[in-house]
C-alpha positions as CSV (number, residue, x, y, z in Angstrom):
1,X,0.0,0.0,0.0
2,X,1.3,3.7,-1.0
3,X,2.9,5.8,1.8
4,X,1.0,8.7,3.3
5,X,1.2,11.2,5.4
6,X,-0.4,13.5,7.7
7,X,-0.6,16.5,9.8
8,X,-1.1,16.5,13.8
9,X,-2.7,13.6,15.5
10,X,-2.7,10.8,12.4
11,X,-6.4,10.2,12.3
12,X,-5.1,8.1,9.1
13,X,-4.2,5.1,11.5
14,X,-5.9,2.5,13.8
15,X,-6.6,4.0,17.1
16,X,-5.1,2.0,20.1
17,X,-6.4,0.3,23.1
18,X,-5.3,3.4,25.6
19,X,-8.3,4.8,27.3
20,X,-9.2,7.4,25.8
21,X,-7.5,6.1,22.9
22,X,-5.2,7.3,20.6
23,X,-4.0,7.3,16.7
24,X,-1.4,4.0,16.6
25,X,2.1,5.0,15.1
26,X,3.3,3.2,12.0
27,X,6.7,1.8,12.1
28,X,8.9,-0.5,9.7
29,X,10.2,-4.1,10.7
30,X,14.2,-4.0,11.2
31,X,17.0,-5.8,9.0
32,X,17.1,-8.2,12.2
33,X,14.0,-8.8,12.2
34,X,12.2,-12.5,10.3
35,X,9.7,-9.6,9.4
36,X,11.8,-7.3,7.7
37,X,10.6,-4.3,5.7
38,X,7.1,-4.9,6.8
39,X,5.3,-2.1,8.2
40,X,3.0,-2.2,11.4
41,X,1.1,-0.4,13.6
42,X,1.8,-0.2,17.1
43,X,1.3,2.1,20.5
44,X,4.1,2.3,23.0
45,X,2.0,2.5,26.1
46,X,-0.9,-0.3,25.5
47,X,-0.3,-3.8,23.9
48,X,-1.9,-2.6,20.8
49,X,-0.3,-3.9,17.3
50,X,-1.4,-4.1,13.6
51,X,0.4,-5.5,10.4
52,X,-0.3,-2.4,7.9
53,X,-0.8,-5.0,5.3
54,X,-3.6,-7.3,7.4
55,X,-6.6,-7.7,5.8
56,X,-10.1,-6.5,6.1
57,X,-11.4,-3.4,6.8
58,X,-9.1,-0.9,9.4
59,X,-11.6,1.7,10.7
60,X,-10.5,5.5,11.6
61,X,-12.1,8.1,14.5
62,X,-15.1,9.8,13.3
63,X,-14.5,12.8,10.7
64,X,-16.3,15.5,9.8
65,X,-20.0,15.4,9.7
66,X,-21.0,15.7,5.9
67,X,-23.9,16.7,4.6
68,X,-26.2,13.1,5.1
69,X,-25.7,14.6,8.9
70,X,-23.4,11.4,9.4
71,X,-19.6,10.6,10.4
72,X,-17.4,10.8,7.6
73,X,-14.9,8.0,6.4
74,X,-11.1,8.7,6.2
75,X,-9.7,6.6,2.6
76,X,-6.2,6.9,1.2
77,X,-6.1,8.1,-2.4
78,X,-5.3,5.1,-4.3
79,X,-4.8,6.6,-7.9
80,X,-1.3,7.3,-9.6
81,X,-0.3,10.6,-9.2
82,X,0.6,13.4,-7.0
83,X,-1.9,13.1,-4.3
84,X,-1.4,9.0,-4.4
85,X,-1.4,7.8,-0.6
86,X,-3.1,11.3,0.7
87,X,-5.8,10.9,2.9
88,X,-9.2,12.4,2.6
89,X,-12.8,12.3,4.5
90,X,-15.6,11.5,2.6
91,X,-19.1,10.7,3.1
92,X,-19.7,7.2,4.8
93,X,-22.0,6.1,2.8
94,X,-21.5,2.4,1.2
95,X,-23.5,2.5,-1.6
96,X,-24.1,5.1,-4.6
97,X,-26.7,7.3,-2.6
98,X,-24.0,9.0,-0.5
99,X,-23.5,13.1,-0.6
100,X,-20.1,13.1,-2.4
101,X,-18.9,15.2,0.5
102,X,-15.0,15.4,0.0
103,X,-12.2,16.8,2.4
104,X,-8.8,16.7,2.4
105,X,-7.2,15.5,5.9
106,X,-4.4,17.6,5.9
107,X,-4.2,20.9,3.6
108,X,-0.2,20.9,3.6
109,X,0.5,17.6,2.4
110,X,3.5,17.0,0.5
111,X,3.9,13.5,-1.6
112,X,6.6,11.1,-0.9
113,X,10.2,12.3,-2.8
114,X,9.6,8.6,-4.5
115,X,6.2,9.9,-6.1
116,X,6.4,13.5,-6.3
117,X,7.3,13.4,-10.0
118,X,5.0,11.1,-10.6
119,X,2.1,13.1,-11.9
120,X,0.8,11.1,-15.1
121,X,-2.9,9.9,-14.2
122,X,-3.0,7.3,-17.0
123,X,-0.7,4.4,-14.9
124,X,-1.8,3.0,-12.0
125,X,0.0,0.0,-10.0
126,X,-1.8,-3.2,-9.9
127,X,-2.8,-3.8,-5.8
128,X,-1.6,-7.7,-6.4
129,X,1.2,-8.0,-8.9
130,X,2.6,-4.1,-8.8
131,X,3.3,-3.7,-12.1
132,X,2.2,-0.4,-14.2
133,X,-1.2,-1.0,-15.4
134,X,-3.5,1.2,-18.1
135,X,-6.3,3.4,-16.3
136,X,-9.7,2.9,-18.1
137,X,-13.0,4.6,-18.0
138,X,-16.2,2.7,-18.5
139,X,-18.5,4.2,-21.5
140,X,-21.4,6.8,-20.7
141,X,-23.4,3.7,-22.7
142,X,-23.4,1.3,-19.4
143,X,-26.5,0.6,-18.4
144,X,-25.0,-1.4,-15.4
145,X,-24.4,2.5,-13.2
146,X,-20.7,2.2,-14.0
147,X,-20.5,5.2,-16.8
148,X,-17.6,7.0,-16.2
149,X,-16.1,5.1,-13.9
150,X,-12.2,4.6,-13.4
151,X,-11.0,0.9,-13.3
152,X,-8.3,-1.2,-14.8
153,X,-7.9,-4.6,-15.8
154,X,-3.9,-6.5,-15.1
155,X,-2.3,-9.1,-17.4
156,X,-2.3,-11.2,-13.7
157,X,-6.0,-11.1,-13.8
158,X,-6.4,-8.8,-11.2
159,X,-9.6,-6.1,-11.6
160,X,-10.3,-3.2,-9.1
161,X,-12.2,0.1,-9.8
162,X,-10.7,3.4,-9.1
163,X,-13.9,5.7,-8.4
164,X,-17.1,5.1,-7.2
165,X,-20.0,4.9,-9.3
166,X,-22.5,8.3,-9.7
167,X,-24.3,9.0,-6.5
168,X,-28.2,8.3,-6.7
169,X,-30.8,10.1,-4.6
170,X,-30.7,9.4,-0.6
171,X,-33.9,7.9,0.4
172,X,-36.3,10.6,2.5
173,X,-39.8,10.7,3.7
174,X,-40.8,10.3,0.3
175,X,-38.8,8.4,-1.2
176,X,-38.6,4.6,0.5
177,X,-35.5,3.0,0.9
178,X,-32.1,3.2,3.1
179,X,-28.6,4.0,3.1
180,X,-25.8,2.5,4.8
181,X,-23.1,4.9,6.3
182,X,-19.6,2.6,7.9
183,X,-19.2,3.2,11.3
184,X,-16.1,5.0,13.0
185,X,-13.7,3.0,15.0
186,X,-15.3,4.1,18.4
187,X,-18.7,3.4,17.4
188,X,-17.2,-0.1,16.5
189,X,-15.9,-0.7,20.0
190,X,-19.4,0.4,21.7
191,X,-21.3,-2.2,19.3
192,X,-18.7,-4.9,20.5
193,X,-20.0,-4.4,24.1
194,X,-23.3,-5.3,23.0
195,X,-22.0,-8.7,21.2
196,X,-19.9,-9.5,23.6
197,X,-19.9,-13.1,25.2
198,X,-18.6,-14.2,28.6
199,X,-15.9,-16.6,29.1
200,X,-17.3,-20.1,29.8
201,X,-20.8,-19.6,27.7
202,X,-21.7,-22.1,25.2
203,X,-21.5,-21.3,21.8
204,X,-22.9,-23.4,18.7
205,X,-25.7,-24.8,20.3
206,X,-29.4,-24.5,20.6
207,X,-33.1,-24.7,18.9
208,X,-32.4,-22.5,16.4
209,X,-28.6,-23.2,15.9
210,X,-28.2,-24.3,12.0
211,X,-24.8,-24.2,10.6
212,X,-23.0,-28.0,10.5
213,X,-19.2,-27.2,9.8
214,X,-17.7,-24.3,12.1
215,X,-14.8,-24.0,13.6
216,X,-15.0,-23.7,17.7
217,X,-15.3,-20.2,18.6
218,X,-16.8,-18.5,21.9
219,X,-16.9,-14.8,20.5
220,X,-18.6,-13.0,18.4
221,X,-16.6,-10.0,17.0
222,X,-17.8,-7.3,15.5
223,X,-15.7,-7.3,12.4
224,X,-17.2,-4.0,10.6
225,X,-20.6,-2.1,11.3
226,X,-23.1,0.3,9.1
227,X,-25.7,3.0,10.6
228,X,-28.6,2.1,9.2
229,X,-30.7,5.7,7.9
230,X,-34.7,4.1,6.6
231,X,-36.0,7.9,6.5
232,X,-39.4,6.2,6.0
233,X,-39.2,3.7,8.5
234,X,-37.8,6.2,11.2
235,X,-40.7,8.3,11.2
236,X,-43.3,5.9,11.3
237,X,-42.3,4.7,14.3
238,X,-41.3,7.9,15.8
239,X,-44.9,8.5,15.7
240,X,-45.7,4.8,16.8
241,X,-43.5,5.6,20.0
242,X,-45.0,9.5,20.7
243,X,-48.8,7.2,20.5
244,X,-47.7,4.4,22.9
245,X,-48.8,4.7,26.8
246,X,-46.5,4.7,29.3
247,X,-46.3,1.7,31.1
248,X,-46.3,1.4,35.2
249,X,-43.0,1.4,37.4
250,X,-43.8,-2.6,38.0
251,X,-44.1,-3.1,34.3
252,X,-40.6,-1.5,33.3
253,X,-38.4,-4.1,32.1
254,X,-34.7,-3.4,31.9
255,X,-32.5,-5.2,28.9
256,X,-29.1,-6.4,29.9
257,X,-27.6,-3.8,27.2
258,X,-28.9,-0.9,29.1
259,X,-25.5,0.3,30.4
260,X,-24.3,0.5,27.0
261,X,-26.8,1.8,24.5
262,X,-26.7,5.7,25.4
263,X,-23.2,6.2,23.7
264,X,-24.7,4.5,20.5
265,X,-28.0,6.9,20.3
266,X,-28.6,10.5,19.1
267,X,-31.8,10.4,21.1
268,X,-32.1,9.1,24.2
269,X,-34.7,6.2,25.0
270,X,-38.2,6.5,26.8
271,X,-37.5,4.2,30.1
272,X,-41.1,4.5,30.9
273,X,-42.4,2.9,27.5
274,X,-39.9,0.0,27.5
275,X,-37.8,1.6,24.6
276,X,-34.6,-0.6,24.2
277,X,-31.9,-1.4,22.0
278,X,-32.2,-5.4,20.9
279,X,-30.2,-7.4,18.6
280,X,-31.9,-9.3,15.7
281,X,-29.4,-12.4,14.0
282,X,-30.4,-12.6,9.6
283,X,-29.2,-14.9,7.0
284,X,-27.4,-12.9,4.2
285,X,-30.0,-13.2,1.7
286,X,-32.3,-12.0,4.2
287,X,-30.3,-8.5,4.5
288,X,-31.1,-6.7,1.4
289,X,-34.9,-6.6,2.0
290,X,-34.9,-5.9,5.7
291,X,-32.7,-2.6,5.0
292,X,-35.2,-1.3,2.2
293,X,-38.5,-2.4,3.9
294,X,-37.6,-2.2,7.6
295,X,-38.3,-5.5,9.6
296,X,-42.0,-6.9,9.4
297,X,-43.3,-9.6,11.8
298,X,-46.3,-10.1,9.7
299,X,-43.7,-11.7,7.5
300,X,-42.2,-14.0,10.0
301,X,-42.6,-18.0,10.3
302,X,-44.3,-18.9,13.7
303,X,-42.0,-19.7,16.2
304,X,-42.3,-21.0,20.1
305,X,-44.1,-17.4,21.0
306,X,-46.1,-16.5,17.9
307,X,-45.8,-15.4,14.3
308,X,-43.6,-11.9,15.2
309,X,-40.1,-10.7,15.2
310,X,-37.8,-12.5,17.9
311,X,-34.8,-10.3,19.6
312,X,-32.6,-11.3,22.1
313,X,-30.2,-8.9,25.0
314,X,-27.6,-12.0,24.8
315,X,-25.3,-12.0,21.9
316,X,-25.1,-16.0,22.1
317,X,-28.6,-16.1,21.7
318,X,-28.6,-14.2,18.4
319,X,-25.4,-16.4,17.6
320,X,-28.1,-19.0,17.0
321,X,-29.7,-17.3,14.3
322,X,-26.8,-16.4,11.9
323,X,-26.0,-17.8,9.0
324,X,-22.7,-17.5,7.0
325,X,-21.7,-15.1,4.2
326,X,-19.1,-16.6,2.9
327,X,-17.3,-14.8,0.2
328,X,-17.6,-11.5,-1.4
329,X,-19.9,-11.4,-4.7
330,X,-20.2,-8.3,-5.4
331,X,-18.7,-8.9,-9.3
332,X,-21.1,-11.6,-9.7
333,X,-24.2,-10.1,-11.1
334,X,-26.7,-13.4,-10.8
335,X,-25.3,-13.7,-7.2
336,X,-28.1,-13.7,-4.9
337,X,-25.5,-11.8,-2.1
338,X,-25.0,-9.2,-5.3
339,X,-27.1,-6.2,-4.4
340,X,-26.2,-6.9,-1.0
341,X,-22.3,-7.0,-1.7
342,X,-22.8,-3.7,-3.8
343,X,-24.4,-1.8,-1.3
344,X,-22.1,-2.7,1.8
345,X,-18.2,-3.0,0.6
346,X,-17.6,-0.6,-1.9
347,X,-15.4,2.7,-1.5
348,X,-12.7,1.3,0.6
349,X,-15.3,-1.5,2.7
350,X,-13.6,-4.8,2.3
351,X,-15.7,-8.2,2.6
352,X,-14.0,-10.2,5.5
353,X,-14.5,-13.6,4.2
354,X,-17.3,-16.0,6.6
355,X,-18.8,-13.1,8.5
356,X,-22.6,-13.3,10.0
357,X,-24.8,-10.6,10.0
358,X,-27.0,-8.9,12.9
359,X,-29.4,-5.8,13.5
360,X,-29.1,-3.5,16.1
361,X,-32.6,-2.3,16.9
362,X,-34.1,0.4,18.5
363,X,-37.4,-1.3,20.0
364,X,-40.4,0.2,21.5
365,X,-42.1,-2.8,23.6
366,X,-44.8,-1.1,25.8
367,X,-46.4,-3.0,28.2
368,X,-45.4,-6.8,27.4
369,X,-47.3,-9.9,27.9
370,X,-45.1,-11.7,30.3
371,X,-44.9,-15.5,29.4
372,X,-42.6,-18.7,29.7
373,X,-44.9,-21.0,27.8
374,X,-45.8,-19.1,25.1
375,X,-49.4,-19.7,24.8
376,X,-50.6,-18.1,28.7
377,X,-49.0,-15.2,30.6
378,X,-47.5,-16.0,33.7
379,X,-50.8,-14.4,35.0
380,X,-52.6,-17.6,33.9
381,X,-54.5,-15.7,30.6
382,X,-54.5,-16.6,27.0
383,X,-52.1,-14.3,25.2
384,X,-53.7,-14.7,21.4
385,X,-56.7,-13.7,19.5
386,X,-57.1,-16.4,17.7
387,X,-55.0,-19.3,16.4
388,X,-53.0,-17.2,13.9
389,X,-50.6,-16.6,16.7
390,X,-49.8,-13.1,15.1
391,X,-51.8,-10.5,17.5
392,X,-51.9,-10.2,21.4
393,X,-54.6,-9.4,23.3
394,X,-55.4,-6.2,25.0
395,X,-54.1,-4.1,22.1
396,X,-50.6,-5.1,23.3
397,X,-47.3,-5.2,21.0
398,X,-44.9,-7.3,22.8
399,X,-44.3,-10.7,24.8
400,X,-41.5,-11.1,27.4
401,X,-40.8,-14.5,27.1
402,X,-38.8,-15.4,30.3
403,X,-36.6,-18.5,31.3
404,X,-38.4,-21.4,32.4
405,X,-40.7,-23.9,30.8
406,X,-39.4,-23.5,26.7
407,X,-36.7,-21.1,27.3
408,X,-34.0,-22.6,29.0
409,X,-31.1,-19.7,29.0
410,X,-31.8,-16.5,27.6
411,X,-34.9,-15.1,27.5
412,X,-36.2,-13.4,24.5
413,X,-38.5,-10.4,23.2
414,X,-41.2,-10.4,20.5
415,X,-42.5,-7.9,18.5
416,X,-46.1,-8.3,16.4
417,X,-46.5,-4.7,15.3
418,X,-43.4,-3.3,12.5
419,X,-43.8,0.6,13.5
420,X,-42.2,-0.9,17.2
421,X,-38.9,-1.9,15.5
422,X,-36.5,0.6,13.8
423,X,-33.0,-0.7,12.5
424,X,-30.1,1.6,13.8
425,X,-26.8,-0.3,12.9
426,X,-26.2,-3.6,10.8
427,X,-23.2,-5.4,12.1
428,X,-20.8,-8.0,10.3
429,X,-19.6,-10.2,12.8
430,X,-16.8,-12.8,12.8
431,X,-16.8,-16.1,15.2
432,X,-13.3,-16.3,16.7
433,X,-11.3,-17.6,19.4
434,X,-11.6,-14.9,21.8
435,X,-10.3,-16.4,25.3
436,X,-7.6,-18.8,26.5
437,X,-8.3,-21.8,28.5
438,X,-7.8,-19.5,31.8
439,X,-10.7,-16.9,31.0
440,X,-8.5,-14.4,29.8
441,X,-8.1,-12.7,26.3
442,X,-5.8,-14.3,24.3
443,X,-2.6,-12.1,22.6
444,X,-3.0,-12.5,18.5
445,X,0.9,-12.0,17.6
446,X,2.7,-13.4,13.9
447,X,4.6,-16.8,13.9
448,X,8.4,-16.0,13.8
449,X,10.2,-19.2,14.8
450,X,9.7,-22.6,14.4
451,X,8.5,-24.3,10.8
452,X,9.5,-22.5,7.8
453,X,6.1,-23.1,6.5
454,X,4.5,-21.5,8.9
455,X,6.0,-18.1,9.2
456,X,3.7,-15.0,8.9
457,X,0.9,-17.3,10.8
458,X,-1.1,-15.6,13.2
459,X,-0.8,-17.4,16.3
460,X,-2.9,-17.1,19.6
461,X,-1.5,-17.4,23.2
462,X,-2.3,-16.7,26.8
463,X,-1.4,-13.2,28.1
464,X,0.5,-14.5,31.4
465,X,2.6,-17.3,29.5
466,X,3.2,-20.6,31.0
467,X,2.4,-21.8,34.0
468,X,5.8,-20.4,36.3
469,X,3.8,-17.1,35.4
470,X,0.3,-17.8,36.4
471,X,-0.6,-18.2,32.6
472,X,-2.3,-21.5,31.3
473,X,0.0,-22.8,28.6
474,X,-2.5,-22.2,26.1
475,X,-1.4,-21.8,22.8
476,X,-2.9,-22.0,19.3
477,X,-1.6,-21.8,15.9
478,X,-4.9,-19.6,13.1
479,X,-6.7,-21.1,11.8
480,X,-8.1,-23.7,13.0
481,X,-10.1,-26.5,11.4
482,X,-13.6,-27.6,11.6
483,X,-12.2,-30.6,14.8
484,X,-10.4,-27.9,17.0
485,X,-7.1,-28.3,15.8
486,X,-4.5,-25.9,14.1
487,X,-4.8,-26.4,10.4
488,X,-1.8,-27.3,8.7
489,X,-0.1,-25.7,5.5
490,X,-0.3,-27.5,2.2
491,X,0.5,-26.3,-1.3
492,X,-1.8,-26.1,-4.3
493,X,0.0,-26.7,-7.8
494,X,1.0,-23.5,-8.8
495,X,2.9,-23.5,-5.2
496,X,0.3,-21.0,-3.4
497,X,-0.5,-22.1,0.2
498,X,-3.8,-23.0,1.7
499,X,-4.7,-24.7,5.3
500,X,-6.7,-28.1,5.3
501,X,-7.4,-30.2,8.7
502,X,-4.2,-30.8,10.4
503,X,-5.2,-34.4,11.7
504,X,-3.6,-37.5,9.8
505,X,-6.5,-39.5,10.4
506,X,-9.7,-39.0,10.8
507,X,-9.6,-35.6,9.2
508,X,-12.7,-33.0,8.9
509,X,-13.3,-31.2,5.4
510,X,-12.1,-28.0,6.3
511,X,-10.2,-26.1,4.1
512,X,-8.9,-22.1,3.8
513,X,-7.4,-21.5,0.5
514,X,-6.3,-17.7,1.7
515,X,-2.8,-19.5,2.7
516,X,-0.5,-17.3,4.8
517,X,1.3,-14.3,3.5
518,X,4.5,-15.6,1.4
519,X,7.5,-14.5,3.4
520,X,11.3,-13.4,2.2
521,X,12.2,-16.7,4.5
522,X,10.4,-19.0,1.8
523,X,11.6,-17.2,-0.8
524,X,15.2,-17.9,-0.4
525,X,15.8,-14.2,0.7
């Protein structure tokens, strides 16, 4: 990736773990080093540290607000010439609806020496190979919303645009639909408080639990998130919540996620109708639709409490509903993740291979109909109209369905009307190893000894070492396959590397074909 610089406090790198925390500094592995050359980011006071190069999606602080009213997103200026490697805010947005705010992050930016008399906008490196490649533009003729767009096309086969296509209308009142703007690096950490998942829950069970090959996890991280604007959808249930009664002091029900919703809110919630933030778990294909239209119970399945919409205050209870997205598809146009892939990881939003998707929603319940058998409240009435399953009675909007007779460890909320449910942040979420075998967080750090073939590894460790230091001895070698073990390196026949199962016998089907980064070591360097 190009050099940049900037002025002041970098807002160009990842912010640290200090609290509050700061811009990380970027540094260059020395000669001595297994990893020389390669640049990381790193802090000096916490244990934070970054490979420049890792993949994904490396979110900034918040920017300027543009004009959407939103965050802006810091991006480094990728085409050949003299700005190449400046960095510059611009408006959040994922998809072509965004405000085409622009702003420079520094006004006195000088370009590298190496690039400085580079100014000729017709070559461009390729991002895989780096070899000189021919800038194109696309033909006003495309009916596809690529006219005039910058891209180019590399003898290796590699294809990446250069600009973003032209900017369509922001949905409004009037006009139905939504628009995704990527969150700041902050507003990242706050959602990962609401996914978080204690040490010693279980993950990968339950009713609802679908997917057959995973590899163990116990986390959920939140990978990369989107606030969610449904101009539409946000004022039919502001007026849903200004016509809802307020409930009495013994009907108040508090969600687990109250101590952490308030930083994520421009407007506070109404304690005294049972307004709450809850987290919804999607399939992929599911995501497209629920953006544009909002989410509808009317179009739900029945489940164990009635034909509604089912959200949870524990993120391993959500866990149960995801469903992988495997791969990005956004240049595959009879994809059906396509539209979806087009609207979330475009202009500079990278696709993080086998992530999940969840909702973050804002929820006004009222009073709810308190139940742990889902057909009488805990009162000893019957909770339906009629056998439909999809209304309550008494006008009501909402069940609290509590631990006992068919919930057995998280209890759950339902929703039958849509004007109490408004989407505030879509989150792409990641199941990891989070914790050693001690309870603690593990330290991520790069493979630097051992086999040859497995430098430039991520491995995982406890943070108090062996057991002379009051660690655990728990280490573990990324990734690991589908049985628990550290997959082992193999070699495809054109020499790339790719994990499979690392057992000799008795092997799962798991497989990684993103190998790990070819070092100098292997090279004979």
């Amino acid at each position: 990736s190009p050099a940049f610089q900037s002025c002041g406090t970098t807002m160009s790198a990842p912010l640290c773990l200090c609290d509050p925390p700061e811009s990380s500094v970027k540094a260059v592995a020395g000669k001595s080093s297994k990893h020389a050359g390669r640049e990381f980011w790193s802090c000096r006071i916490c244990d934070f540290f970054q490979w420049v190069d890792q993949g994904g999606t490396t979110l900034s602080a918040a920017g300027p607000r543009c004009r959407c009213g939103h965050p802006s997103h810091l991006r480094i200026t990728r085409k050949a010439g003299s700005n190449c490697g400046r960095s510059f805010w611009t408006c959040a947005n994922t998809g072509g609806n965004g405000c085409g705010f622009f702003q420079w992050e520094c006004e006195d930016w000088e370009p590298p020496e190496s690039q400085s008399s580079s100014t000729d906008s017709t070559e461009q490196s390729c991002k895989k190979c780096g070899k000189a490649v021919k800038v194109m533009t696309v033909s006003e003729n495309n009916q596809k919303g690529n006219a005039g767009r910058l891209y180019y096309r590399c003898p290796c086969g590699t294809f990446d645009w250069l600009s973003a296509p032209k900017a369509s209308p922001l949905p409004s009142a009037a006009l139905p639909g939504s628009a995704e703007y990527v969150v700041d690096e902050l507003t990242r950490r706050q959602l990962q408080k609401l996914f978080d998942i204690p040490f010693g829950t279980t993950t990968g069970v339950g009713r609802d639990y679908r997917e057959d090959e995973v590899t163990p996890y116990d986390y959920l991280k939140v990978e990369c998130a989107w606030r969610v604007s449904n101009p539409q959808r946000e004022k039919r249930y502001v007026e849903f919540v200004e016509t809802l009664p307020k409930v009495g002091q013994d009907s108040m029900v508090q969600s687990k996620l109250s101590g952490m919703q308030d930083a994520l809110l421009s407007r506070p919630l109404e304690a005294g109708k049972n307004e709450m933030l809850l987290l919804h778990g999607t399939k992929p294909e599911h995501v497209y639709n629920i953006l544009f239209e909002g989410l509808d119970p009317h179009l739900s399945m029945d489940g164990l409490f009635g034909k509604g919409t089912y959200l949870a205050e524990d993120a391993a209870k959500v866990d149960q509903y995801l469903t992988k997205d495997p791969v990005w598809k956004g240049n595959v146009q009879e994809h059906a993740l396509y539209t979806l892939h087009k609207k979330l990881y475009e202009r500079g939003v990278k696709h993080a291979n086998e992530v999940y998707y969840a909702l973050v929603c804002r929820a006004a319940l009222g009073e709810m109909v308190v139940t742990q058998d889902g057909a009488t409240a805990v009162t000893g009435q019957k909770i339906f109209k009629d056998q439909s399953r999809s209304a309550l009675k008494g006008g009501k909007v909402s069940i609290l369905a509590e631990v006992g007779k068919k919930v057995k460890r998280f209890r759950e909320f339902v929703v039958f009307d849509p004007a109490a449910l408004n989407i505030e942040f879509l989150v792409a979420l990641k199941r990891v190893r989070h914790y050693c075998d001690c309870g603690q967080a593990a330290v991520q750090r790069t493979v630097t000894n051992g086999k040859a073939e497995n430098f430039g590894r991520d491995i995982l460790f406890c943070p108090q070492g062996n057991a002379s230091g009051g660690g655990c001895k728990f280490i573990q070698m990324l990734p690991i396959c589908y049985c628990g073990r550290s997959a082992e390196v193999n070699y495809k026949r054109n020499g790339d590397r790719y994990f499979r199962c690392g057992s000799k016998r008795n092997f799962c089907d798991f497989k990684d074909w993103n190998g790990p980064p070819q070092s100098k070591r292997l090279r004979g360097n």
